[in-house]
C-alpha positions as CSV (number, residue, x, y, z in Angstrom):
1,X,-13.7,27.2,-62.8
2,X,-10.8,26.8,-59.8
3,X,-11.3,29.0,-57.1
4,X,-8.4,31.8,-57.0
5,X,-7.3,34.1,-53.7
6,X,-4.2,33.1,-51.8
7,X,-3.3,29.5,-51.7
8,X,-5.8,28.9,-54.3
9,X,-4.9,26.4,-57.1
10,X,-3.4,27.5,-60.4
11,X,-5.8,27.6,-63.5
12,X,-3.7,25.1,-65.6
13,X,-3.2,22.5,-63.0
14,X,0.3,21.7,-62.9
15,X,2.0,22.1,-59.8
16,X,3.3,25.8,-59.9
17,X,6.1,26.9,-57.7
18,X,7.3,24.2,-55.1
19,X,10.2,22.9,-57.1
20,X,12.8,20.0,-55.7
21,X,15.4,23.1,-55.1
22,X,12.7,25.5,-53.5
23,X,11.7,22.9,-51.0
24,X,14.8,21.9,-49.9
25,X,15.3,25.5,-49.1
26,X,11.8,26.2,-47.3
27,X,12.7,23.1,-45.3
28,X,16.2,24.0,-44.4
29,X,14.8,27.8,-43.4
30,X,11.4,26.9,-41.6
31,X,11.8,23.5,-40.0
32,X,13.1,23.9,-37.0
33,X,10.5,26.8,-36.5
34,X,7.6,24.6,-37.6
35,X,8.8,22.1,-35.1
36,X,9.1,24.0,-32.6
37,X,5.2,25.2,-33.0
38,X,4.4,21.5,-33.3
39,X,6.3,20.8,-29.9
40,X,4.4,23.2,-28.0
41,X,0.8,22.1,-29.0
42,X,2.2,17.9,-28.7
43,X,4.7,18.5,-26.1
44,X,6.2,15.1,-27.6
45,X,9.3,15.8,-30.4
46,X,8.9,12.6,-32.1
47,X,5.3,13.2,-32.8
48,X,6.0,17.0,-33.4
49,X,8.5,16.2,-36.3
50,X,6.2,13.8,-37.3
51,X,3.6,16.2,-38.1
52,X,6.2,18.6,-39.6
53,X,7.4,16.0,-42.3
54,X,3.4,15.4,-42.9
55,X,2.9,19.2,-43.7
56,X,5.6,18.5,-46.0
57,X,4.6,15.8,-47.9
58,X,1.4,17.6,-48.1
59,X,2.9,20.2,-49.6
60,X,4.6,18.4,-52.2
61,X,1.7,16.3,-53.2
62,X,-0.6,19.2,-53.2
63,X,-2.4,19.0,-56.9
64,X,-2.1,22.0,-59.0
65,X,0.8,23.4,-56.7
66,X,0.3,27.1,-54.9
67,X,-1.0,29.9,-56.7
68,X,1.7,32.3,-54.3
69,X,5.3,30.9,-53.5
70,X,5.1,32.8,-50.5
71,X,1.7,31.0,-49.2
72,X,3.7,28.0,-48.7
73,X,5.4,28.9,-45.6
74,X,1.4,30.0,-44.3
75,X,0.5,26.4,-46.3
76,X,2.8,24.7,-44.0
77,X,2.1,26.4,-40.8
78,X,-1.8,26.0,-40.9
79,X,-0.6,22.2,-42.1
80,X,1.2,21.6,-38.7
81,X,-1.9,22.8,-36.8
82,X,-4.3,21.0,-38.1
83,X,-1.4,18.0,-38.1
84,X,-1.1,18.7,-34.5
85,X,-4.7,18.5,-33.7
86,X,-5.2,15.1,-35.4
87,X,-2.4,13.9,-33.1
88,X,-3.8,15.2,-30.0
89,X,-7.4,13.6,-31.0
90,X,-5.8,10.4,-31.9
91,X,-3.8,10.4,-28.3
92,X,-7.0,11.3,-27.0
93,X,-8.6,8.2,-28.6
94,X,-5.9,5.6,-27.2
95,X,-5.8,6.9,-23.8
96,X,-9.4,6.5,-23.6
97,X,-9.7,2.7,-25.3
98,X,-10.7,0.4,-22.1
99,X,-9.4,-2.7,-23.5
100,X,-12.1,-5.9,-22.9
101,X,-12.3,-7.8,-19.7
102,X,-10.3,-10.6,-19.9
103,X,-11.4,-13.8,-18.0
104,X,-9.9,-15.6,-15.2
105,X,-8.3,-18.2,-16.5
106,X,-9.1,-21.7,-15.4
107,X,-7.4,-24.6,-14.4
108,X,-6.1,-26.6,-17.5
109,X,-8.2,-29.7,-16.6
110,X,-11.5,-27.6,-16.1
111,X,-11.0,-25.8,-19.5
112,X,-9.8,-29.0,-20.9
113,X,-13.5,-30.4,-19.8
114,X,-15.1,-27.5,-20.8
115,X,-13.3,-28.0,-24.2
116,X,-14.8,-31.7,-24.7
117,X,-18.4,-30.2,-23.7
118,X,-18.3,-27.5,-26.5
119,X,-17.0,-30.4,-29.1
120,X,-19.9,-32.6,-27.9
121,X,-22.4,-29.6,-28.3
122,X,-21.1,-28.5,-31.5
123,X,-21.4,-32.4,-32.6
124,X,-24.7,-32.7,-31.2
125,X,-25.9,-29.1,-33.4
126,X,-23.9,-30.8,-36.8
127,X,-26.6,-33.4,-36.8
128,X,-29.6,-31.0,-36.5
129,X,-31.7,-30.4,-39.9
130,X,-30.4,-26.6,-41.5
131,X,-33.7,-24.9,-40.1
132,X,-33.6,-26.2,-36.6
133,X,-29.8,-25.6,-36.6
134,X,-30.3,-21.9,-37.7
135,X,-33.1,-21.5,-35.4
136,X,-30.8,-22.4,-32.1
137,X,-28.4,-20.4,-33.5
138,X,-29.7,-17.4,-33.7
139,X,-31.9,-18.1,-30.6
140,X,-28.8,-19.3,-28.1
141,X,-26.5,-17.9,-29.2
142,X,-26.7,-14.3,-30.9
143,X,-29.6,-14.1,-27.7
144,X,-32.6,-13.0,-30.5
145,X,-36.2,-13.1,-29.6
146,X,-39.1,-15.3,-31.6
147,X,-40.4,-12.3,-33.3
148,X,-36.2,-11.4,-34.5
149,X,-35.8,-15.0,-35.7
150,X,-39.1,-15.0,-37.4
151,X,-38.4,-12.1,-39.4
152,X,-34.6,-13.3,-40.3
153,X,-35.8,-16.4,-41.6
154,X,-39.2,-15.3,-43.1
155,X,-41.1,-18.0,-41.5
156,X,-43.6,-17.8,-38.6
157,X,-43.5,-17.3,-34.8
158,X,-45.5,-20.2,-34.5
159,X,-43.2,-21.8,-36.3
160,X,-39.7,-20.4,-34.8
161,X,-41.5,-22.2,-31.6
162,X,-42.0,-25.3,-33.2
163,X,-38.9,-25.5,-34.8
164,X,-37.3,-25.0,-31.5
165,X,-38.6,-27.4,-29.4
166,X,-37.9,-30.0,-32.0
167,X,-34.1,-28.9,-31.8
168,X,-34.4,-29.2,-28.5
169,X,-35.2,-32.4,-28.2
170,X,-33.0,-33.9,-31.4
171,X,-30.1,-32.0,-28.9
172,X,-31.1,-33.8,-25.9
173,X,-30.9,-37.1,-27.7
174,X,-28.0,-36.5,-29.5
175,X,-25.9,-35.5,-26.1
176,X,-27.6,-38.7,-24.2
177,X,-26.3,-40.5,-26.9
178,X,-22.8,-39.2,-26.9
179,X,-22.9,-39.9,-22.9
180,X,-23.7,-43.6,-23.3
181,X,-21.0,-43.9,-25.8
């Protein structure tokens, strides 16, 4: 069963009411008044008719229609409220956003050397077996301790440390390498 009272939705379902005619005419009478609500909790008239056209199309999508043609124009004015509050809180939200610290950016020849050094490393970790890459992975570079690799990979401390040290050295030999080249 639907609920019923004022506003409530109509028994049968189909829209009841808010015909192409009768809307044209509730936004030709009570527009400029809804805006003008919507301006004075915005203060901004783009966004204000913004939120008046949403109440709108709210109204006209509304499934199952209004039970009372005269709750529409209440409809619509509690619409542009709560249209007007989502505004404000999504303002709210942008003004706030700290965007991330960008860098200094370096000299093109020191991030061009920087550039060749990441290459070499990432050249150097390529030749590394699958568990020892895995293990400096998530070790170096998502910063996780022994215990949080052990229990991602489902193998040992003891054998995190192991595993580790190996890489280590395999990456040692593979960047001399790449140095005498």
């Amino acid at each position: 069963m639907r609920r019923r009272g004022r506003g409530a939705l109509d028994p049968g379902g189909a829209p009841e009411g808010i015909g192409g005619q009768e809307l044209a005419e509730l936004y030709a009478a009570h527009r400029l008044s809804l805006t003008r609500l919507a301006i004075l909790l915005v203060d901004d008239w783009a966004s204000a008719e913004d939120v008046v056209q949403d109440a709108f199309a709210a109204l006209t999508t509304r499934r199952g229609g209004l039970r009372d043609r005269s709750a529409a124009v209440a409809y619509l004015r509690t619409s542009v409220v709560n249209g007007a509050r989502s505004a404000l809180r999504r303002r709210r939200t942008a003004r706030a956003y700290t965007p991330p610290h960008e860098p200094d950016h370096d000299a093109p020849d020191a991030v061009a050397v920087l550039a060749e050094e990441h290459r070499e490393v990432l050249a150097a970790l390529g030749t590394l077996a699958p568990r020892q890459r895995e293990v400096i992975v998530l070790r170096y570079w998502s910063d996780l301790s022994e215990a949080e690799i052990a229990a991602a990979l489902g193998i040992s401390r003891g054998t995190v440390k192991s595993t580790a040290s190996r890489a280590m050295t395999a990456l040692e030999t593979a960047l001399t390498s790449q140095e005498t080249r």
